[in-house]
Structures are given as C-alpha cells and as structure tokens.
C-alpha positions as semicolon CSV with decimal commas, in nm:
position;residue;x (nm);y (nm);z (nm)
1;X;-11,385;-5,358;-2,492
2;X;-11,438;-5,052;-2,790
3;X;-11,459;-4,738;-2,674
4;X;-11,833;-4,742;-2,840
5;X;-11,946;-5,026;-2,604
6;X;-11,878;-4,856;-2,300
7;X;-12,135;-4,676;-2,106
8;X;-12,092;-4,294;-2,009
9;X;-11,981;-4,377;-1,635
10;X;-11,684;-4,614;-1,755
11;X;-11,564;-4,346;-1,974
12;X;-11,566;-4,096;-1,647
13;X;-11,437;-4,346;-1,432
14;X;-11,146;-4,425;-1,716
15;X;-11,048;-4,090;-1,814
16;X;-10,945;-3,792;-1,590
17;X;-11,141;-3,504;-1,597
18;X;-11,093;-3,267;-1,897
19;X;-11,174;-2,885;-1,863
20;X;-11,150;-2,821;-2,192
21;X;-11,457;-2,676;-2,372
22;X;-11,397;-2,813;-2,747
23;X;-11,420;-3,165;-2,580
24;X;-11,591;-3,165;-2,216
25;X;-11,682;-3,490;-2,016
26;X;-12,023;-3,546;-2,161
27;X;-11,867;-3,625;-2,527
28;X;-11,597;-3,846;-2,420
29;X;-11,743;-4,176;-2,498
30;X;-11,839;-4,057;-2,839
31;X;-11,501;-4,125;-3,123
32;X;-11,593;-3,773;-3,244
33;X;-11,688;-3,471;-3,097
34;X;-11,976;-3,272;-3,200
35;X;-11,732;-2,978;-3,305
36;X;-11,465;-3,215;-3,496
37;X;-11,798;-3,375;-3,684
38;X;-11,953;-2,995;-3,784
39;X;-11,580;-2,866;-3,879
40;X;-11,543;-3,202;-4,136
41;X;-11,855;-3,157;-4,243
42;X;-11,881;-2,752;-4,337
43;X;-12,190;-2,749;-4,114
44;X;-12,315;-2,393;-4,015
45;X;-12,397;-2,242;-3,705
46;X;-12,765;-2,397;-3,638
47;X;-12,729;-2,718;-3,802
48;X;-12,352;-2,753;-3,563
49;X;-12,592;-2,659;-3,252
50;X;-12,837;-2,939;-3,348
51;X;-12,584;-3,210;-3,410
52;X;-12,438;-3,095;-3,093
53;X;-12,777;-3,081;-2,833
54;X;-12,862;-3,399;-3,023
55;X;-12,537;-3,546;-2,916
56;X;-12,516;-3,540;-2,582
57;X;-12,858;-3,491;-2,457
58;X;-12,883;-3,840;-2,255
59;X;-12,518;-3,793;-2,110
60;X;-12,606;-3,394;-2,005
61;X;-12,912;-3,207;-2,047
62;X;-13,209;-3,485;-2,113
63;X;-13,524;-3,336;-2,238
64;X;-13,356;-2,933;-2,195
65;X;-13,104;-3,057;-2,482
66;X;-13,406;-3,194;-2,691
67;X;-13,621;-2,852;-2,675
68;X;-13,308;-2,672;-2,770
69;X;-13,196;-2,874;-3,069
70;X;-13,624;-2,825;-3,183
71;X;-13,544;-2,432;-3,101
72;X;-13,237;-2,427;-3,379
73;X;-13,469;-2,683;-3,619
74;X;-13,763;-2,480;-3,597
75;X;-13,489;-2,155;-3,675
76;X;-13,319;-2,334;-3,972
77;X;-13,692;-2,407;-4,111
78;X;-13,736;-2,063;-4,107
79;X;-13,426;-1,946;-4,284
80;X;-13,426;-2,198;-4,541
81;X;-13,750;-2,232;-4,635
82;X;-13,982;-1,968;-4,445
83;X;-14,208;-2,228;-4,306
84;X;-14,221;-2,374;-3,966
85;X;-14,188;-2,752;-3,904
C-alpha cells in the first residue's frame, strides 16, 4: 500500500512519534510537508500559512484551521490588491 492511500491513523500507528516541529504527526501521511512545499516554491509568509492550515486541517484543527487559512486570505487580499475577498 502507497503512503498516499493510507489513512491518518495507519500513518500514527506505523510511525513513532516525531517531536519535531518542521514535520509534526499531523503531516506525516502527506509525501511533502507544508514547509518543504513553501521553501520549493519561494512562497511568502501568508501564502506558506495558507498552504499550511489548508493542509492539515482534517488531520488537526477542523473548521479552527479553515477560519485561519480565510484570516491570512482575507490579509493577502489586502496587501496585494487592497480589496477584501
């Protein structure tokens, strides 16, 4: 079985617990993290913190990661174009 079939509590029950905050629990059944993806990619600051709530909202913070990834959309709206969404 590919790492992308599995579901988020094979990958915990398969790996051992990381503590490490580049690549934390909740992006382990993903084949890149959020930061690898942003750093490959040149993103900036609010368009790395939308990939990233965007990510790993159903494996972490459910709707909380949705609102927060509108909060940095609504912000980049407003820096790039002065207009909100």
């Amino acid at each position: 079985m590919d790492k992308e079939e599995l579901t988020y509590e094979q990958v915990l029950a398969a790996k051992v617990p990381k503590k490490n905050a580049i690549e934390p629990q909740h992006y382990l059944m993903f084949p890149i993290t959020p930061a690898e993806y942003c750093y490959k990619n040149k993103l900036d600051f609010l368009s790395s913190n939308i990939v990233k709530y965007v990510t790993r909202f159903r494996q972490k913070g459910k709707l909380e990661d949705l609102r927060k990834s509108q909060k940095y959309l609504q912000l980049l709206a407003q820096w790039e174009y002065g207009e909100e969404l």
